[in-house]
TORRO-962056 format. One record per residue (C-alpha): x, y, z. Coordinates in steps of 0.02 Angstrom, whole numbers, padded with zeros to 5 digits, always signed. Layout:
% TORRO-962056
XYZ ...
% end
This chain:
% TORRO-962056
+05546-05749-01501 +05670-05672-01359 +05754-05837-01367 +05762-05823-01551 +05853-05663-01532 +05969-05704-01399 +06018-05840-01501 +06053-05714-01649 +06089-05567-01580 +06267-05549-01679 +06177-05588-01837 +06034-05465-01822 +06146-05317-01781 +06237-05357-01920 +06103-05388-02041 +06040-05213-01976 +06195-05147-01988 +06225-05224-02164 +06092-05142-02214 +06162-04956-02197 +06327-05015-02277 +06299-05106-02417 +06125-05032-02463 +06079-05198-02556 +05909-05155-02515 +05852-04982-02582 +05718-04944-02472 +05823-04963-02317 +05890-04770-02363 +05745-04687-02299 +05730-04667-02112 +05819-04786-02025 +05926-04772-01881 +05916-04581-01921 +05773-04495-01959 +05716-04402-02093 +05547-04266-02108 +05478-04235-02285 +05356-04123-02215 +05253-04093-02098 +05127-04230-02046 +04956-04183-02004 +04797-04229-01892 +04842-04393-01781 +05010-04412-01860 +05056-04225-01800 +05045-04285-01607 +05190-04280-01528 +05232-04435-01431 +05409-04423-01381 +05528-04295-01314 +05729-04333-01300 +05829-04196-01230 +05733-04083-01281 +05709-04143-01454 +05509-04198-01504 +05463-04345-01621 +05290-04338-01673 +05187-04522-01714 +05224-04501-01890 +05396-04523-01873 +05395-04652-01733 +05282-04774-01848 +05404-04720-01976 +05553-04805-01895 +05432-04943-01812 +05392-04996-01986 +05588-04989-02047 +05619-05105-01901 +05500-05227-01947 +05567-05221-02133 +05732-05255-02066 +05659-05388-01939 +05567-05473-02105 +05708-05461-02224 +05844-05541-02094 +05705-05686-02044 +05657-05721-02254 +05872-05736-02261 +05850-05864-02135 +05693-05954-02215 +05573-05910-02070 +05420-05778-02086 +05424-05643-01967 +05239-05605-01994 +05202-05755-01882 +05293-05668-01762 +05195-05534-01748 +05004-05638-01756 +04894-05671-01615 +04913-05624-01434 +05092-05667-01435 +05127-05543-01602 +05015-05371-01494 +05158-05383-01335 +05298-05418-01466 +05217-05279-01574 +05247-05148-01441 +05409-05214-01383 +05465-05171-01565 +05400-04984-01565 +05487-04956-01420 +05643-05015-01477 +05609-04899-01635 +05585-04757-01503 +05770-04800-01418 +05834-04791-01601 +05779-04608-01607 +05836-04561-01423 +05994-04637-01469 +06026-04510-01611 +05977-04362-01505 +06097-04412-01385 +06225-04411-01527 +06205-04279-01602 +06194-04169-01455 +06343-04236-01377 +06450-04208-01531 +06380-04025-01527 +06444-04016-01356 +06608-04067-01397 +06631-03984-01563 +06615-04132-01667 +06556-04113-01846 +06571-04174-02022 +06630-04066-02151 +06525-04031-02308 +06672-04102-02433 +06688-04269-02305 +06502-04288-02307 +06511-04257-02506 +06625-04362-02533 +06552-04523-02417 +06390-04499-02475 +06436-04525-02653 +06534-04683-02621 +06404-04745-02538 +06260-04695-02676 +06395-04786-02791 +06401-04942-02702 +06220-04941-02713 +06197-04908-02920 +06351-05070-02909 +06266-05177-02780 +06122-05171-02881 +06198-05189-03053 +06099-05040-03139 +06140-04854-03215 +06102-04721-03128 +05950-04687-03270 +05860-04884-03211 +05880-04829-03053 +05799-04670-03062 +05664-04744-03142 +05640-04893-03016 +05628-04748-02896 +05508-04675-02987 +05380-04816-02987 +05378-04789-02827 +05335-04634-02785 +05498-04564-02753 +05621-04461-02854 +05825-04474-02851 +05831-04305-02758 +05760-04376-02614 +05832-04541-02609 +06007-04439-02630 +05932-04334-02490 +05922-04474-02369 +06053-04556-02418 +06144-04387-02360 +06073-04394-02198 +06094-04568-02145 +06286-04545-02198 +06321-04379-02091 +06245-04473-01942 +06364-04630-01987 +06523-04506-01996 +06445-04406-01838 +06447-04572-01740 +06612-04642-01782 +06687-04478-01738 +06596-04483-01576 +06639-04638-01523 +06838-04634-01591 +06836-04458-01457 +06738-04563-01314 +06835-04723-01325 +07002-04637-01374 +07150-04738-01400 +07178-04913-01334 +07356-04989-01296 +07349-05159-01223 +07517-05198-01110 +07599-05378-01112 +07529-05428-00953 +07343-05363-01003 +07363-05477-01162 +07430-05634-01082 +07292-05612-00917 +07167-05603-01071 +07244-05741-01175 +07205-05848-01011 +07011-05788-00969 +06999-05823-01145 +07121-05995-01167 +06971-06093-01264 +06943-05975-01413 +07119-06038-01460 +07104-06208-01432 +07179-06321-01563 +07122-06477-01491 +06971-06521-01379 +07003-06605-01231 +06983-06804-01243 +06933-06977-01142 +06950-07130-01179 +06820-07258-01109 +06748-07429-01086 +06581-07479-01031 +06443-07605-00988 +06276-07570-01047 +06158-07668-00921 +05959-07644-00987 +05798-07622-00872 +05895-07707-00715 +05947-07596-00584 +05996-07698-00455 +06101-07786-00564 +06189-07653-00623 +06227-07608-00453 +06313-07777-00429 +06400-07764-00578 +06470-07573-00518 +06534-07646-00375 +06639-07783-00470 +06701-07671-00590 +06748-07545-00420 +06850-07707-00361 +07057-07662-00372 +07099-07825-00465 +06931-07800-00569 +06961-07853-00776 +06835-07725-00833 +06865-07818-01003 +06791-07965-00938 +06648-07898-00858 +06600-07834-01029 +06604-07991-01078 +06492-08068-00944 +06381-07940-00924 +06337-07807-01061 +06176-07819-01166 +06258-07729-01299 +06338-07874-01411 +06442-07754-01532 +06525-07676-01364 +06575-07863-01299 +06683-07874-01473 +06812-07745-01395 +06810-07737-01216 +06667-07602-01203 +06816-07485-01290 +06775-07315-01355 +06910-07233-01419 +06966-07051-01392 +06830-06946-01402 +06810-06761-01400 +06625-06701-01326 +06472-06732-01443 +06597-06855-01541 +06532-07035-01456 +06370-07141-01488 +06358-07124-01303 +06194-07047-01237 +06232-06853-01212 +06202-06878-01021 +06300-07027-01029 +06450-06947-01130 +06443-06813-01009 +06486-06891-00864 +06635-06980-00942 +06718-06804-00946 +06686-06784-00762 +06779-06943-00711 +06955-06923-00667 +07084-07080-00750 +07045-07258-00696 +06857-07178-00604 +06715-07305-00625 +06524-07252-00611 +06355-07298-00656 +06248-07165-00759 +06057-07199-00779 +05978-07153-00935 +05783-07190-00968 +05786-07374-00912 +05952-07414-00973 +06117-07426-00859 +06298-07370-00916 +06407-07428-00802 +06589-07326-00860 +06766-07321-00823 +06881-07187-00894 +07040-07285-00958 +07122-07115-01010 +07113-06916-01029 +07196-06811-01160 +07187-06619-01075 +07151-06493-01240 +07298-06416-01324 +07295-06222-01367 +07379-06135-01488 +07535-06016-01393 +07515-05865-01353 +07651-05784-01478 +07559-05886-01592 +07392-05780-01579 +07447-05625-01484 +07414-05508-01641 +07248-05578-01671 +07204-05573-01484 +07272-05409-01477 +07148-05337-01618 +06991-05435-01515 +07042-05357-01337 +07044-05181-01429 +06877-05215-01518 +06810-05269-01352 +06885-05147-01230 +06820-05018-01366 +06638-05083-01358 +06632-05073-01180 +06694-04900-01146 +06550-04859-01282 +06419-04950-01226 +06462-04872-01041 +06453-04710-01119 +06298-04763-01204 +06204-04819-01069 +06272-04676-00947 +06205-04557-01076 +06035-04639-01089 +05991-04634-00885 +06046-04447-00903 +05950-04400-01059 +05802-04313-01030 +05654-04419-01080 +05445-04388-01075 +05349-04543-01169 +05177-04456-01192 +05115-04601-01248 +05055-04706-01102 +05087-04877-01198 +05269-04811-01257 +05318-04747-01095 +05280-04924-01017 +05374-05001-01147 +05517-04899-01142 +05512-04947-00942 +05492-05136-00961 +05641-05123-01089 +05750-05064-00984 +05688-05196-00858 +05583-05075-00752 +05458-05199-00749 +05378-05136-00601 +05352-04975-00686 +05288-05032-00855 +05157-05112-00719 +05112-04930-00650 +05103-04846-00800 +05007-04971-00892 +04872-04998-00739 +04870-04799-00740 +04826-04788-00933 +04686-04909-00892 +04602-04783-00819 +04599-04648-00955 +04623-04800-01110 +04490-04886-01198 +04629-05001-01281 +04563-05181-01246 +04732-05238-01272 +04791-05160-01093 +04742-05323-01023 +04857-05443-01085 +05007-05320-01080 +04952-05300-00917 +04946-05488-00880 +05130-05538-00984 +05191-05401-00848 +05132-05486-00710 +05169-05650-00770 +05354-05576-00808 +05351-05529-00606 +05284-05697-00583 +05423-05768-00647 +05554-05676-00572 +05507-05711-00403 +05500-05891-00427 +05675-05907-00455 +05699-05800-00312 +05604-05919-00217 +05681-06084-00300 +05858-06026-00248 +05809-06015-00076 +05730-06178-00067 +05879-06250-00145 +05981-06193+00016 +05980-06360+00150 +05970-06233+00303 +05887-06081+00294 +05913-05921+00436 +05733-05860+00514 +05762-05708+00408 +05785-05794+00251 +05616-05921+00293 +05518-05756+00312 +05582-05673+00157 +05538-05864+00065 +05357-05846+00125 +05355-05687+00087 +05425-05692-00111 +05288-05855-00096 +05160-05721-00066 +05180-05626-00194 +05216-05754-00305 +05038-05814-00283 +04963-05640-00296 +05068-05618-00454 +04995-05763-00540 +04826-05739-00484 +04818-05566-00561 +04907-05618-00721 +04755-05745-00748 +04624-05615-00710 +04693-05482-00836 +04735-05613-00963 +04548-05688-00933 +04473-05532-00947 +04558-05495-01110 +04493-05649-01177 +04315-05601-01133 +04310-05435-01180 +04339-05438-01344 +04540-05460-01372 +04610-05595-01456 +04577-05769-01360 +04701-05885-01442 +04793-06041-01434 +04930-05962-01357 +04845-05832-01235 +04751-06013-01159 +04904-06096-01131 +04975-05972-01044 +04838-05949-00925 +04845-06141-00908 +05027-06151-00884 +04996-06046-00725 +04839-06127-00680 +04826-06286-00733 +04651-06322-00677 +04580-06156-00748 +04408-06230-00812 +04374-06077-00913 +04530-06085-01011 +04520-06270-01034 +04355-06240-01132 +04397-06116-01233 +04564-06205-01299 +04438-06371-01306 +04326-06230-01407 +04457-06196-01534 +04517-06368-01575 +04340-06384-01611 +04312-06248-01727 +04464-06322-01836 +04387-06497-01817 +04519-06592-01730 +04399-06670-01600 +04514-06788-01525 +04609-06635-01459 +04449-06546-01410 +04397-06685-01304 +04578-06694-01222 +04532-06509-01149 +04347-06527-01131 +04375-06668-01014 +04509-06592-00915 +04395-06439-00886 +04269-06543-00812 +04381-06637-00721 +04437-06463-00653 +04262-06417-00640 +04133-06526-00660 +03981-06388-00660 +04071-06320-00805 +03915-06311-00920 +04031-06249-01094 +04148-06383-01053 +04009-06522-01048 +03916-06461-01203 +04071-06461-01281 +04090-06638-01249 +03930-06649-01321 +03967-06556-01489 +04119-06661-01513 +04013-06822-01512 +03873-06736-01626 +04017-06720-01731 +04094-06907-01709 +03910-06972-01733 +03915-07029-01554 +03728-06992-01494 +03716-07066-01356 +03870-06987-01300 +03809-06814-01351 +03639-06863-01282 +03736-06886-01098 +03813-06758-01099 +03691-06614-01147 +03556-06702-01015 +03696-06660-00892 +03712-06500-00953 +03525-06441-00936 +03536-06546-00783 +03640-06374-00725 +03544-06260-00827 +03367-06334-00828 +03292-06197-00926 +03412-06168-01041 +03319-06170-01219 +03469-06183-01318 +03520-06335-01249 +03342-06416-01232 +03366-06380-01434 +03548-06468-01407 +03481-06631-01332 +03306-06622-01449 +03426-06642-01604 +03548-06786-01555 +03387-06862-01498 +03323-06842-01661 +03521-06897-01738 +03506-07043-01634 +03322-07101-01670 +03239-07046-01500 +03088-06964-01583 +02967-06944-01443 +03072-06877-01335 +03153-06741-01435 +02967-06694-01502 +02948-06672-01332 +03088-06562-01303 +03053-06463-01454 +02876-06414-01417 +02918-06364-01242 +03047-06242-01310 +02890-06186-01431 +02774-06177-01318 +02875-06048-01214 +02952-05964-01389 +02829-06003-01536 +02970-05898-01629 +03120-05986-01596 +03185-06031-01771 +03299-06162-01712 +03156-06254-01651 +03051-06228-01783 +03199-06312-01891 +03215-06441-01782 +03010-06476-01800 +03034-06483-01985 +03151-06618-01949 +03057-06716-01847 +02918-06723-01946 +03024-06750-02108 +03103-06911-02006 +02918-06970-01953 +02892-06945-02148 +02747-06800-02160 +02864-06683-02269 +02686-06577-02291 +02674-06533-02126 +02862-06503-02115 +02858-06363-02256 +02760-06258-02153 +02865-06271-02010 +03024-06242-02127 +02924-06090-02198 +02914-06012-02013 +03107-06039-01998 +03138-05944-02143 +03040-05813-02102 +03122-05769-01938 +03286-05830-02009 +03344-05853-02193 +03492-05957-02178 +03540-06062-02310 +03533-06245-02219 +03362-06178-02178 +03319-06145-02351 +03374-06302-02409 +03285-06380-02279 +03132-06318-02349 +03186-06360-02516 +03204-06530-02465 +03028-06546-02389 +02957-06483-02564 +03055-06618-02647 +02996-06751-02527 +02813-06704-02546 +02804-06684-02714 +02833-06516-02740 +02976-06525-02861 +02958-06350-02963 +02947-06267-02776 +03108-06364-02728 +03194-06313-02889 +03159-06120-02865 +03219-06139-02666 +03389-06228-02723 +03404-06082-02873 +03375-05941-02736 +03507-06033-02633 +03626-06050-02767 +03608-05873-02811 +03646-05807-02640 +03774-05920-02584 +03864-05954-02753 +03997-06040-02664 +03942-06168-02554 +03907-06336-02653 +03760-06410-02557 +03628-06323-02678 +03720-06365-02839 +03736-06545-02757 +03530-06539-02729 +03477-06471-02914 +03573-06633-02959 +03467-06756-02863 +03325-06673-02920 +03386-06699-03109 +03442-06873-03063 +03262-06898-03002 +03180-06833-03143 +03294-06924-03261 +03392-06798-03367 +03569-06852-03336 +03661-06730-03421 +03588-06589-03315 +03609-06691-03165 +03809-06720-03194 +03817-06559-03273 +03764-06481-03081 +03848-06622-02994 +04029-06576-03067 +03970-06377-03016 +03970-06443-02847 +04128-06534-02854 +04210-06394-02883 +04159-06297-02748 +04209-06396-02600 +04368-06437-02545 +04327-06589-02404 +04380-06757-02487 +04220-06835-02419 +04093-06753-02496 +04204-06752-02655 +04204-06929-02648 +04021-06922-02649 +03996-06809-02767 +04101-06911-02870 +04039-07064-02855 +03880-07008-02883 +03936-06943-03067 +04013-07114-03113 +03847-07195-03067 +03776-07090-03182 +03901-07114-03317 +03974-07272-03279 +04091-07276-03459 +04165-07111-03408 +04345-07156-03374 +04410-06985-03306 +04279-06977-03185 +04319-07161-03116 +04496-07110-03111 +04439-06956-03005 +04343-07051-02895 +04509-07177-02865 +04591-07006-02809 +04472-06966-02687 +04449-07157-02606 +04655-07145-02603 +04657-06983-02525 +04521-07060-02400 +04619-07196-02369 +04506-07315-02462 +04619-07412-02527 +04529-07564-02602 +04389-07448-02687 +04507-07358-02767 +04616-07510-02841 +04425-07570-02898 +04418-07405-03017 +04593-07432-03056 +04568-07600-03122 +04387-07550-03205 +04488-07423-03295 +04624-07540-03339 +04492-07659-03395 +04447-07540-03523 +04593-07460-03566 +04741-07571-03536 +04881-07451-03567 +04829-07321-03458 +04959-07292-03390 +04908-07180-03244 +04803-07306-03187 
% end
């Protein structure tokens, strides 16, 4: 994002700034770069948080202009396409979050110092000037908008808010506008460029006014994946009575080039089909220069056969244009000066420990955003102190490392300079160290552990085992296993004792229906943790997956035997007996499960084993209680329709089965579910044209041409088919 706004800077101020003049967007009147009290807040909001020279904002009006930033922030990203919310998610969005309200804060220290300057130099707005601004502006607004004054009352009206007080704000955002131009026409005073300051500017400035770019002309050979030939060939074309023309011939792989000599004609930068690096270099070379660029595993061997310097427009040409931009420029410096001399004299207390720490690292006090944030730490029960706290030493981090990679650029070094290197090296190292622990620790205690936080402790540590599994962890949870494996196995490569990492490996093969994998890799788990009941539970069930049923019956009763309670293993019994085929003595096992822990897969579990044993009235009432409590999950629905199936009355079955369809939204089992329903009602020509969908979707390509020409078959003219 700080990229994102460097890049557009301009157009953000003047989006912001758009939005005070042209007031296309109504709610931008209240409380923005001024503020504006319509009483007095009360309880939290009542706390003051910041004093300016004297002047005290409580936290009702600091969210107040933090929340008119952000609308400004949202509206200028929608004009751009782009959602700003994203901007502000995750771990990323709670240090950008804060950044923000301090920036809000700096708006309001900026109008004290304002308004108390102007005091001081007797700098007003008159009552009839403010009159008279503020209803131009209120009339722009009614025209902007393209309503009477009677809509727009009553637009403001559906919103809580009456004309009176829009007028009212409206009033005050214009004095501060008039207050501020006044101030700054006094500060910057008048501005009267000599000849000589124009035409020294007109040179430090020489490419604004270019009229045309500066040119080469070029030929080249274009040798591929041969190095050493492409040094011979350099050397020929180097030769004095060298016909580069003719070594184009001989020797470049590109055949259109060999049609003219290698020839490019002139070419202004970004204009060639030249690789960038390539192109490049051809503006480096001085007339009749030959060199050889490398690019991937191709070689350009170029020679510049001409240089056209740019041309600029003269100086009497553009002096009254140049002459308005030096003003405009000279005038934004002495302001900004005056600005930022006012701000380091201004009075300031941040009693909010966050604020204050923002406020520092905004002005680049990084070191004490540091203090004061380790120092609220103390008193705070925020658990997002941690990863501000890390970003800041990660900033630090940063910082020193170029310090430290432009002293290793230097060939010779002074004894002072190699001690200073180890010593930035130092704290380099301690830096990073201490930005993984408080990021870590924020991720374990409760903050919010994301993609981005992980990659950030892993882009300082690369072989951080814990952060490894919990990135492997969430490309799990959104089922992209090949990705979770990716991370898994770097964590154990890392760390090979790193027990979440390896039974992570395992639940990505559970979910691949790789047993034997899984198998592996949770027997080298409890291999670690050898009485670890959770994963003796973990092995027990791909065992039982992949067939094994001794030895996860094994596994299961030792976890019973030392908890005769543990409803996971009790589940797991009922499966084992269900896949040794005694569904009788799985119910009662399925029964204790539910007891200790209702969960629907349980309950269907149990259903199941009622259905299997006979007991089809019992299964029916378990998949109705299941339905009823979980009226959105499709596996019951899916189950009353086997049971009807069973029983033989299709329309109930297909009348459940398409109740399940419609409450999942995974392709697979909606190709099951739908294939199901066409076995049931084979003539049904909507449903086989359903089930095409979900084969194409799957990527089933010749089932779904097989309902396709079924339905065709039948109804030749169908025309979606």
């Amino acid at each position: 994002m700080n990229d994102f706004f460097r890049r557009h800077r301009v157009a953000i101020l003047w989006a912001v700034l758009g939005s005070f003049v042209f007031g296309s967007i109504i709610l931008f009147a209240f409380n923005r770069i001024f503020y504006y009290r319509r009483g007095r807040p009360q309880g939290p909001e009542a706390e003051t948080v910041l004093v300016a020279g004297g002047e005290e904002f409580d936290r009702a009006t600091l969210d107040q202009a933090y929340r008119n930033l952000l609308d400004t922030y949202e509206r200028f990203y929608r004009s751009l396409g782009l959602d700003f919310d994203e901007q502000l998610a995750g771990s990323e969005g709670l240090f950008r979050r804060e950044t923000l309200r301090a920036q809000a804060a700096e708006g309001l220290i900026y109008q004290v110092i304002v308004a108390q300057e102007a005091r001081k130099l007797g700098i007003s707005v008159s009552k009839s000037e403010l009159s008279r601004a503020a209803e131009e502006r209120y009339q722009e607004y009614l025209k902007s908008l393209g309503v009477t004054e009677e809509r727009f009352e009553e637009y403001l009206r559906l919103r809580g808010q009456t004309l009176a007080q829009f007028k009212a704000a409206l009033r005050n955002q214009v004095r501060f506008q008039l207050l501020e131009k006044k101030l700054k026409a006094y500060i910057v005073g008048p501005i009267e460029p000599t000849e000589e300051e124009l035409r020294a500017y007109y040179e430090e400035h020489k490419d604004r006014y270019r009229k045309e770019p500066e040119k080469v002309k070029v030929a080249y050979i274009l040798i591929k994946e041969d190095e050493e030939l492409a040094n011979q060939v350099l050397e020929k074309a180097k030769a004095p009575d060298a016909d580069f023309a003719e070594l184009v011939k001989e020797y470049s792989q590109d055949e259109k080039a060999k049609e003219n000599g290698g020839i490019i004609d002139w070419f202004a930068r970004g204009e060639s089909d030249l690789p960038w690096d390539v192109e490049g270099k051809a503006f480096e070379l001085d007339e009749g220069e030959v060199a050889l660029v490398e690019y991937g595993d191709d070689f350009y061997i170029l020679k510049v056969l001409g240089r056209k310097p740019p041309e600029y427009k003269p100086f009497e040409e553009v002096k009254e244009d140049l002459k308005k931009t030096y003003i405009q420029e000279k005038e934004r410096e002495k302001w900004d000066a005056w600005r930022k001399e006012k701000r380091e004299q201004i009075q300031l207390e941040a009693k909010d420990p966050v604020l204050a720490a923002f406020i520092a690292y905004g002005e680049g006090d990084k070191n004490g955003a540091l203090d004061r944030l380790l120092a609220a730490k103390q008193t705070m029960l925020d658990p997002n102190l941690d990863y501000y706290i890390g970003r800041i030493y990660e900033d630090l981090y940063l910082d020193v490392g170029k310090e430290v990679a432009e002293l290793e650029k230097k060939q010779e070094r002074t004894e002072e300079e190699e001690e200073k290197l180890n010593e930035l090296k130092e704290k380099q190292e301690q830096y990073k160290k201490k930005a993984v622990e408080y990021y870590t620790a924020f991720a374990e205690e409760g903050g919010e552990g994301d993609e981005a936080l992980y990659k950030r402790i892993i882009a300082l540590d690369p072989r951080n085992a814990y952060a490894l599994t919990r990135l492997g962890d969430l490309y799990l949870e959104r089922e992209l296993y090949v990705e979770a494996e990716r991370w898994y196995d770097q964590a154990v490569e890392a760390d090979p004792e790193m027990v979440e990492a390896i039974v992570g490996q395992g639940n990505v093969a559970m979910a691949l229906g790789t047993y034997d994998r899984a198998q592996d890799r949770y027997r080298r788990a409890l291999e670690l943790r050898p009485d670890d009941n959770m994963l003796k539970l973990k092995l027990a069930e791909a065992l039982l997956k992949g067939d094994k049923l001794s030895e996860a019956r094994s596994l299961i009763e030792e976890v019973l035997s030392a908890s005769p309670n543990n409803d996971r293993a009790l589940k797991l019994m009922g499966d084992l007996l269900m896949a040794e085929g005694k569904p009788e003595e799985a119910i009662g096992y399925y029964e204790r499960a539910v007891e200790r822990n209702p969960a629907w897969d349980y309950r269907l579990a149990l259903g199941d084993a009622y259905r299997a044993a006979g007991n089809v009235d019992e299964a029916l009432d378990v998949y109705e209680s299941v339905k009823n409590r979980y009226p959105y999950r499709y596996e019951p629905y899916a189950r009353l329709a086997e049971v009807y199936k069973e029983e033989g009355d299709t329309e109930e079955a297909l009348f459940w089965y398409e109740e399940a369809l419609k409450r999942t939204a995974d392709t697979q089992v909606k190709e099951a579910l739908a294939k199901a329903i066409v076995e049931l009602a084979p003539e049904d020509l909507k449903a086989r044209f359903r089930l095409a969908n979900y084969y194409y979707q799957n990527y089933k390509y010749s089932a779904a041409i097989e309902q396709y020409q079924y339905i065709l078959s039948r109804s030749p003219n169908d025309i979606d088919a």
